[in-house]
MMTF fields as JSON, N, C-alpha, C and O atoms, coordinates in Angstrom:
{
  "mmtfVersion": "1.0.0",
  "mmtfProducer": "UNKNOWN",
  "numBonds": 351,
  "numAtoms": 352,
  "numGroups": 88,
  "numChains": 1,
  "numModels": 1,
  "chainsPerModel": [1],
  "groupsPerChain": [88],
  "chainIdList": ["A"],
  "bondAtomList": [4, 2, 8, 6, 12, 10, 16, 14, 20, 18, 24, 22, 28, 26, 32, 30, 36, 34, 40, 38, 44, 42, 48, 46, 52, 50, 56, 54, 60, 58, 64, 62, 68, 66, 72, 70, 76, 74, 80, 78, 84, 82, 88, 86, 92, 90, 96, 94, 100, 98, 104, 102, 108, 106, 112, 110, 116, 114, 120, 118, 124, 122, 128, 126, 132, 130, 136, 134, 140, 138, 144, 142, 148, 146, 152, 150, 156, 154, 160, 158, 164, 162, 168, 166, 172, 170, 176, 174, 180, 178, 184, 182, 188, 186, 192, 190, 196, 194, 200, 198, 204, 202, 208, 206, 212, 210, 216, 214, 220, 218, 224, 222, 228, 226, 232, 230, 236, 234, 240, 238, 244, 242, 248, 246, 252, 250, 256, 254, 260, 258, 264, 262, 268, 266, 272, 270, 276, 274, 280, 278, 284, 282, 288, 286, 292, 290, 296, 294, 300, 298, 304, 302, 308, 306, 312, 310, 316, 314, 320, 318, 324, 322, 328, 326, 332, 330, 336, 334, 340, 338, 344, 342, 348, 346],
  "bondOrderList": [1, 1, 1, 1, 1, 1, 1, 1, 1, 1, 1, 1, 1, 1, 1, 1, 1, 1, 1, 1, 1, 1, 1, 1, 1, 1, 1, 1, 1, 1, 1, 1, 1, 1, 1, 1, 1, 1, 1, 1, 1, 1, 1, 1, 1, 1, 1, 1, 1, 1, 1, 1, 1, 1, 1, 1, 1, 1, 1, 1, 1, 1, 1, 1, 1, 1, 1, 1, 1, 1, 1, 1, 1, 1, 1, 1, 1, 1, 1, 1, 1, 1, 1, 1, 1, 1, 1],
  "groupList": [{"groupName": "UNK", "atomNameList": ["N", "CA", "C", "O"], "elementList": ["N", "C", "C", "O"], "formalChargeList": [0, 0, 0, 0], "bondAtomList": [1, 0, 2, 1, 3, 2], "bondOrderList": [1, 1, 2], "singleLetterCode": "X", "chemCompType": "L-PEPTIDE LINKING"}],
  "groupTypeList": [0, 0, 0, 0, 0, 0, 0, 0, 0, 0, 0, 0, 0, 0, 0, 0, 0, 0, 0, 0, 0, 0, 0, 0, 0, 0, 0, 0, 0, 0, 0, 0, 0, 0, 0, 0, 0, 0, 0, 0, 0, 0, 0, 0, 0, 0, 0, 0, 0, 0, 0, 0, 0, 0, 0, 0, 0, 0, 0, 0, 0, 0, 0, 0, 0, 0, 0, 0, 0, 0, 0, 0, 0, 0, 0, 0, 0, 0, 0, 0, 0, 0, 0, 0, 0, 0, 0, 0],
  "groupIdList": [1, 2, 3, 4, 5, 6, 7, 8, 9, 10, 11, 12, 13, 14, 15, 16, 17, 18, 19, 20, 21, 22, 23, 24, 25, 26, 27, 28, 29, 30, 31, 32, 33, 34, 35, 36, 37, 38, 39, 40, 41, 42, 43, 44, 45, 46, 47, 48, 49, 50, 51, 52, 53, 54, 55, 56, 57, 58, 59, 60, 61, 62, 63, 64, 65, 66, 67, 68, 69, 70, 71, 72, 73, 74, 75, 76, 77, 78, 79, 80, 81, 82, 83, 84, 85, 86, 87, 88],
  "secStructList": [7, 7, 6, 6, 6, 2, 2, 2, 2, 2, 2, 2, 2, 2, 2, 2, 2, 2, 2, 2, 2, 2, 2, 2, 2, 2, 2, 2, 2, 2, 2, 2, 6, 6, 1, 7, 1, 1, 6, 2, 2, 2, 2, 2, 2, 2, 2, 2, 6, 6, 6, 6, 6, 1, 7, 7, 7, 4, 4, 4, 3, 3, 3, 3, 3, 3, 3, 7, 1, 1, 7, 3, 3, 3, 3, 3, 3, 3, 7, 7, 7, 1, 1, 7, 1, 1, 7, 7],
  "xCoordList": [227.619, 226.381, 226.095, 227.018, 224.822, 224.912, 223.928, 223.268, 224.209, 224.274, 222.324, 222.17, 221.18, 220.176, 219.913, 219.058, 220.67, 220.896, 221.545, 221.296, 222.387, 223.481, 222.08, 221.965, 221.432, 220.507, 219.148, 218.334, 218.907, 217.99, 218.779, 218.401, 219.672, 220.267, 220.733, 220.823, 220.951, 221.058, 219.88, 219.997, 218.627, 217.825, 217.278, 216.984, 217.097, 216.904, 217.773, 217.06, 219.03, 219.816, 219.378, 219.268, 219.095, 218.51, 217.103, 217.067, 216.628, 215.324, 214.85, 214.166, 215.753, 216.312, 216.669, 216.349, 217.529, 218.432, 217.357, 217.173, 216.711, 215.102, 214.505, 214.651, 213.871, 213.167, 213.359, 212.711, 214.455, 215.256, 215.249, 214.658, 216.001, 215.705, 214.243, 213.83, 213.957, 211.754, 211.709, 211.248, 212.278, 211.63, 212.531, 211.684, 213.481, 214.849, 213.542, 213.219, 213.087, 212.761, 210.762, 210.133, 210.553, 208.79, 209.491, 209.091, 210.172, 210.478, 210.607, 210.133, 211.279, 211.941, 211.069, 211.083, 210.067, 208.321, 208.024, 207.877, 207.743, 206.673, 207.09, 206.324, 208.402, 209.213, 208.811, 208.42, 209.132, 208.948, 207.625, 207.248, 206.747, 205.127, 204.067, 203.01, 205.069, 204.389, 205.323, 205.157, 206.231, 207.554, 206.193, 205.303, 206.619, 206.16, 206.244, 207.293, 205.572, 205.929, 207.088, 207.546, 207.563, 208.035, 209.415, 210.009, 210.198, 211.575, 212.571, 213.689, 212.328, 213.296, 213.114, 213.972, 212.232, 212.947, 213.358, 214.117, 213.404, 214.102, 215.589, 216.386, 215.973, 217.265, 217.682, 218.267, 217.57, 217.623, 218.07, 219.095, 217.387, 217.38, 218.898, 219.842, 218.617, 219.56, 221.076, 222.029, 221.184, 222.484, 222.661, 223.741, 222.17, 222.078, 222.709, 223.377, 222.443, 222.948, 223.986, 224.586, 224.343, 225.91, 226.76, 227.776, 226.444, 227.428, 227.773, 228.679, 227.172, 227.857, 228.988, 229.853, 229.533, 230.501, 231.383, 232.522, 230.914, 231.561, 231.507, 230.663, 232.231, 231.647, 231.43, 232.389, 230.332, 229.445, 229.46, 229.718, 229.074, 228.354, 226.707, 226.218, 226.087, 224.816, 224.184, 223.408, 224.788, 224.162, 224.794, 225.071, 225.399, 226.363, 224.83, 225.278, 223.952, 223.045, 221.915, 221.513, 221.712, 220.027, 218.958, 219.243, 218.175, 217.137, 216.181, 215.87, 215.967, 215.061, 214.31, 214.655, 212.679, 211.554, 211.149, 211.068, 210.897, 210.366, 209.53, 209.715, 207.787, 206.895, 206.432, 206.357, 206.21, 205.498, 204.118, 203.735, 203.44, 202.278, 202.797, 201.886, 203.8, 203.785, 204.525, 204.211, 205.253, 206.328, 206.803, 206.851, 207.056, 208.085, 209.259, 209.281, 210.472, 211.679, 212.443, 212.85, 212.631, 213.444, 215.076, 215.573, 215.71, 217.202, 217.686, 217.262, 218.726, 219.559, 221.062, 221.81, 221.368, 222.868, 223.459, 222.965, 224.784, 225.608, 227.041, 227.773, 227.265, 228.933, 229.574, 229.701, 230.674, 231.333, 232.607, 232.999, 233.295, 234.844, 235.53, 235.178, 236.683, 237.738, 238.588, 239.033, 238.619, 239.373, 238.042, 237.578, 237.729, 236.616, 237.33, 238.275, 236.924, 237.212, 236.975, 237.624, 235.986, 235.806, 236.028, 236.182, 236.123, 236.872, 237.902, 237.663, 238.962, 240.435, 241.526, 242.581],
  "yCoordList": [54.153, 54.813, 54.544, 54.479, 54.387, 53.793, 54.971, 55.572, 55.039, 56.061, 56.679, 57.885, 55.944, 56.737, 57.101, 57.97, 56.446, 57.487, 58.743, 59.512, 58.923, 59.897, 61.058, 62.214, 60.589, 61.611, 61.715, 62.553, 61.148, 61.619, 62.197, 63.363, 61.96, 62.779, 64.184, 65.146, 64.353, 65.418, 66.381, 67.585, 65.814, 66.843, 67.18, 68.359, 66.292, 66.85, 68.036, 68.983, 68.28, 69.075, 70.474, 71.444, 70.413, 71.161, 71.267, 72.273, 70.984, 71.264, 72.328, 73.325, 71.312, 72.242, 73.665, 74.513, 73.995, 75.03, 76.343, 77.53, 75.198, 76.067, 76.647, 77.83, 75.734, 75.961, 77.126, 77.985, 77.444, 78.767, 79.859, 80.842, 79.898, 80.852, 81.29, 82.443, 80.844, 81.38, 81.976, 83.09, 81.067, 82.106, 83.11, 83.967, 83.542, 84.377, 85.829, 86.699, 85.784, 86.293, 86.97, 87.974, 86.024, 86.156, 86.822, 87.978, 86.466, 87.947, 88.841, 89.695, 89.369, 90.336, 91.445, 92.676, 90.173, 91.111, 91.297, 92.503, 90.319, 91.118, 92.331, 92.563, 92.981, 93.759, 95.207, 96.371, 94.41, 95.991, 96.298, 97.462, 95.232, 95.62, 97.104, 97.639, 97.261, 98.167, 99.588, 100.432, 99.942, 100.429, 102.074, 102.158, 102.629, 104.108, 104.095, 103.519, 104.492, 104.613, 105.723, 105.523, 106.843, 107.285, 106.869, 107.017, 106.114, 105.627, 105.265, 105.776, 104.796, 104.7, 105.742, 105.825, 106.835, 108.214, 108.737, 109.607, 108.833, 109.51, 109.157, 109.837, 107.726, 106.892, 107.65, 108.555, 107.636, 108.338, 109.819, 110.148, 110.761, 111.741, 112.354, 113.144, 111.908, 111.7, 110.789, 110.767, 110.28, 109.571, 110.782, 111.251, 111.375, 112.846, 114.067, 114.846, 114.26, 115.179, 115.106, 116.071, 113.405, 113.118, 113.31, 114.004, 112.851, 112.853, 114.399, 114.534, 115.458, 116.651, 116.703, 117.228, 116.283, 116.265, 115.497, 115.893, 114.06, 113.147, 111.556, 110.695, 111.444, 109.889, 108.842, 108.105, 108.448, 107.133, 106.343, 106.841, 104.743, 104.259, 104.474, 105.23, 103.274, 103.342, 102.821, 103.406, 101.61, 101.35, 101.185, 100.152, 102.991, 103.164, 103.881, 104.132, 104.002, 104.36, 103.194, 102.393, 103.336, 101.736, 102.742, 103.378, 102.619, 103.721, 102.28, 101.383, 102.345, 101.513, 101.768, 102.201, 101.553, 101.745, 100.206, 99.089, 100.841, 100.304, 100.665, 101.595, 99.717, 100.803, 99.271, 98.126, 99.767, 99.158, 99.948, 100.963, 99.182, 99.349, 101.32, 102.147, 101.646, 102.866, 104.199, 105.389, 103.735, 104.191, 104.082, 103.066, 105.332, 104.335, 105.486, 106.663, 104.407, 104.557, 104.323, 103.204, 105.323, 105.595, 105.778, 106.582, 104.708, 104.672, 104.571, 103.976, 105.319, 105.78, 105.504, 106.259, 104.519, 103.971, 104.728, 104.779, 105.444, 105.529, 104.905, 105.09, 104.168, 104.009, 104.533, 104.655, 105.417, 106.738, 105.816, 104.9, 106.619, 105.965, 106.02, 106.575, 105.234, 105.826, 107.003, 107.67, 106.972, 108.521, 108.978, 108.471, 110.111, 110.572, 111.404, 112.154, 111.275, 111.454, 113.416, 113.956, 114.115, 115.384, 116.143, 115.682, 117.312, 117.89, 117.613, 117.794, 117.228, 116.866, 117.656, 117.366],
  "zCoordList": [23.365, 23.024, 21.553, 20.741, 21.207, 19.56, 19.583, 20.431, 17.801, 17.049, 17.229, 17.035, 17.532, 17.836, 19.107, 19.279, 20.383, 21.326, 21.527, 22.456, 20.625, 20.172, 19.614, 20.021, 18.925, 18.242, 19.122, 18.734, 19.969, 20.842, 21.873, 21.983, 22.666, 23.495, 22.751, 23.513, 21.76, 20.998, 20.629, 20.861, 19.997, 20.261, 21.591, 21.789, 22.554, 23.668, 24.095, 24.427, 24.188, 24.108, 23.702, 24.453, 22.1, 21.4, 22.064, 22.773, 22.068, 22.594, 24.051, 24.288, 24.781, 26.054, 25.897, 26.73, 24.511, 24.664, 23.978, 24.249, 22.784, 21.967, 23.497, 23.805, 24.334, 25.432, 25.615, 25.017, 26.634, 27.085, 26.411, 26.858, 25.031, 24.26, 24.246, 24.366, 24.179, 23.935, 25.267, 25.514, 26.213, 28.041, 27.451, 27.201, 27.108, 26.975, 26.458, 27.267, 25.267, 24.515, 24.719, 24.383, 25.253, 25.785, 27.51, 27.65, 28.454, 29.103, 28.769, 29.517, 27.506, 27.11, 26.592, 26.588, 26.022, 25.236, 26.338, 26.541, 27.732, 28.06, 29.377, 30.312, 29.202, 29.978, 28.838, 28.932, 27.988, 26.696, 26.699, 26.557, 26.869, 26.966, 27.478, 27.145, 28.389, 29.716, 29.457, 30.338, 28.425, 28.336, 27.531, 26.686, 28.126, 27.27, 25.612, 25.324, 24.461, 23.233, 22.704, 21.578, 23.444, 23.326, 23.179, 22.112, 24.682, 24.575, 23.453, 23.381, 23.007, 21.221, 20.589, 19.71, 20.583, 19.989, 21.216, 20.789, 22.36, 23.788, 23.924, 24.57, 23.077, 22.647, 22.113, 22.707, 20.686, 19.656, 19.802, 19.206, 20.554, 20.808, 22.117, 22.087, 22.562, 23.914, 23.304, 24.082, 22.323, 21.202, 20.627, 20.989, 20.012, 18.803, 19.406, 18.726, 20.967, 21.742, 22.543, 23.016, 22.802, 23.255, 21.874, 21.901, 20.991, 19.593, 19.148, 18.325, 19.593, 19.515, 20.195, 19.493, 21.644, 22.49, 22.034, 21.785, 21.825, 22.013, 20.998, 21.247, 20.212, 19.639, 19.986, 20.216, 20.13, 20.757, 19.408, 18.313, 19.708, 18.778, 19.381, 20.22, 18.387, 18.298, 19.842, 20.596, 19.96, 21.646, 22.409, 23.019, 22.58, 23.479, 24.951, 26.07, 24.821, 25.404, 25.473, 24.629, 26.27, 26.751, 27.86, 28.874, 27.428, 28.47, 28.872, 28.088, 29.791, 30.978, 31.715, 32.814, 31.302, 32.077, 32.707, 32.196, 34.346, 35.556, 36.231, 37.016, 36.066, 36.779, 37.562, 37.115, 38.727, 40.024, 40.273, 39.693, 41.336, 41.817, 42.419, 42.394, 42.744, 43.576, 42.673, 42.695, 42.15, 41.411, 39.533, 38.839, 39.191, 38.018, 37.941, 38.3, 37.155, 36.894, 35.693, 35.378, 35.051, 33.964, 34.412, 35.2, 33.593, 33.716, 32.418, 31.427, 32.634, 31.251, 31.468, 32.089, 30.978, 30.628, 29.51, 28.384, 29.966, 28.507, 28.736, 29.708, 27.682, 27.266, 27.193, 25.974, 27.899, 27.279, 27.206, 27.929, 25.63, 25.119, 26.489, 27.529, 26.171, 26.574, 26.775, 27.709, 25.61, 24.852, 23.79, 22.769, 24.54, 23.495, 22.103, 22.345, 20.86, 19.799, 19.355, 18.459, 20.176, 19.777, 20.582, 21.713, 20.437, 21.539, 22.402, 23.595, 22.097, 22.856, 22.705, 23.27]
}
Protein backbone atom coordinates (compact mmCIF):
# COMPACT_ATOMS: atom_id res chain seq x y z
CA UNK A 1 0.00 0.00 0.00
CA UNK A 2 1.86 3.35 -0.72
CA UNK A 3 1.84 6.02 1.45
CA UNK A 4 -1.35 8.20 -0.27
CA UNK A 5 -3.51 5.27 -0.15
CA UNK A 6 -2.62 4.87 3.43
CA UNK A 7 -4.04 8.53 3.82
CA UNK A 8 -7.09 8.22 1.90
CA UNK A 9 -8.07 4.98 3.35
CA UNK A 10 -7.49 6.78 6.55
CA UNK A 11 -9.64 9.67 6.27
CA UNK A 12 -12.28 7.73 4.96
CA UNK A 13 -12.09 5.91 8.16
CA UNK A 14 -12.28 9.12 9.89
CA UNK A 15 -14.89 10.31 8.06
CA UNK A 16 -17.00 7.27 8.51
CA UNK A 17 -16.43 7.42 12.23
CA UNK A 18 -17.21 11.75 12.07
CA UNK A 19 -20.41 10.41 10.13
CA UNK A 20 -21.76 8.32 13.09
CA UNK A 21 -20.87 10.49 15.75
CA UNK A 22 -23.20 13.37 14.26
CA UNK A 23 -26.22 10.53 13.77
CA UNK A 24 -24.94 9.63 17.54
CA UNK A 25 -25.64 13.14 18.67
CA UNK A 26 -28.61 14.74 16.23
CA UNK A 27 -30.68 11.50 17.73
CA UNK A 28 -29.89 12.44 20.94
CA UNK A 29 -31.21 16.31 20.21
CA UNK A 30 -33.91 15.28 18.68
CA UNK A 31 -35.07 12.67 21.67
CA UNK A 32 -34.39 15.67 24.19
CA UNK A 33 -36.53 17.87 21.88
CA UNK A 34 -40.03 16.74 22.92
CA UNK A 35 -38.59 16.11 26.73
CA UNK A 36 -40.70 18.44 29.33
CA UNK A 37 -38.60 21.68 30.63
CA UNK A 38 -38.90 20.71 33.88
CA UNK A 39 -36.76 17.21 34.00
CA UNK A 40 -33.20 18.43 34.95
CA UNK A 41 -34.53 20.18 37.98
CA UNK A 42 -36.93 16.83 38.68
CA UNK A 43 -33.01 15.18 38.41
CA UNK A 44 -31.72 17.42 40.53
CA UNK A 45 -34.41 17.31 42.93
CA UNK A 46 -35.07 13.59 43.23
CA UNK A 47 -30.58 13.35 43.63
CA UNK A 48 -31.08 15.96 46.73
CA UNK A 49 -33.67 13.62 48.36
CA UNK A 50 -31.81 10.22 47.78
CA UNK A 51 -28.53 11.91 49.25
CA UNK A 52 -30.28 12.35 52.62
CA UNK A 53 -30.42 8.36 52.90
CA UNK A 54 -27.84 7.49 50.99
CA UNK A 55 -24.56 8.64 48.94
CA UNK A 56 -25.03 8.76 45.27
CA UNK A 57 -22.87 10.43 42.84
CA UNK A 58 -24.09 12.92 40.40
CA UNK A 59 -25.47 10.51 37.59
CA UNK A 60 -26.33 8.04 39.75
CA UNK A 61 -30.06 8.96 38.57
CA UNK A 62 -31.20 9.46 34.54
CA UNK A 63 -34.99 10.39 34.28
CA UNK A 64 -36.54 9.49 30.78
CA UNK A 65 -39.34 10.98 28.92
CA UNK A 66 -41.40 8.91 26.26
CA UNK A 67 -44.41 10.33 24.60
CA UNK A 68 -46.33 8.54 21.73
CA UNK A 69 -49.38 9.32 19.80
CA UNK A 70 -51.51 7.65 23.03
CA UNK A 71 -49.43 7.84 25.95
CA UNK A 72 -46.40 9.25 27.81
CA UNK A 73 -43.78 7.80 30.10
CA UNK A 74 -41.51 9.02 32.58
CA UNK A 75 -38.72 6.61 33.79
CA UNK A 76 -36.44 7.11 36.51
CA UNK A 77 -33.20 5.12 36.86
CA UNK A 78 -31.16 5.20 40.06
CA UNK A 79 -27.68 3.71 40.81
CA UNK A 80 -27.79 2.62 44.27
CA UNK A 81 -24.03 1.82 45.96
CA UNK A 82 -23.21 -1.15 46.95
CA UNK A 83 -22.66 -0.47 50.43
CA UNK A 84 -24.49 2.68 51.06
CA UNK A 85 -22.33 5.19 53.01
CA UNK A 86 -25.24 6.80 55.54
CA UNK A 87 -27.07 5.23 57.71
CA UNK A 88 -25.31 1.77 58.35
Amino acid sequence: MSLLDYFKSSKASSASLAKERLQILVAHERSSRNQPSYLPQLQQELLEVIRKYITVEQDAISVNFEQNDTQETLELNIVLPDHPSKFS
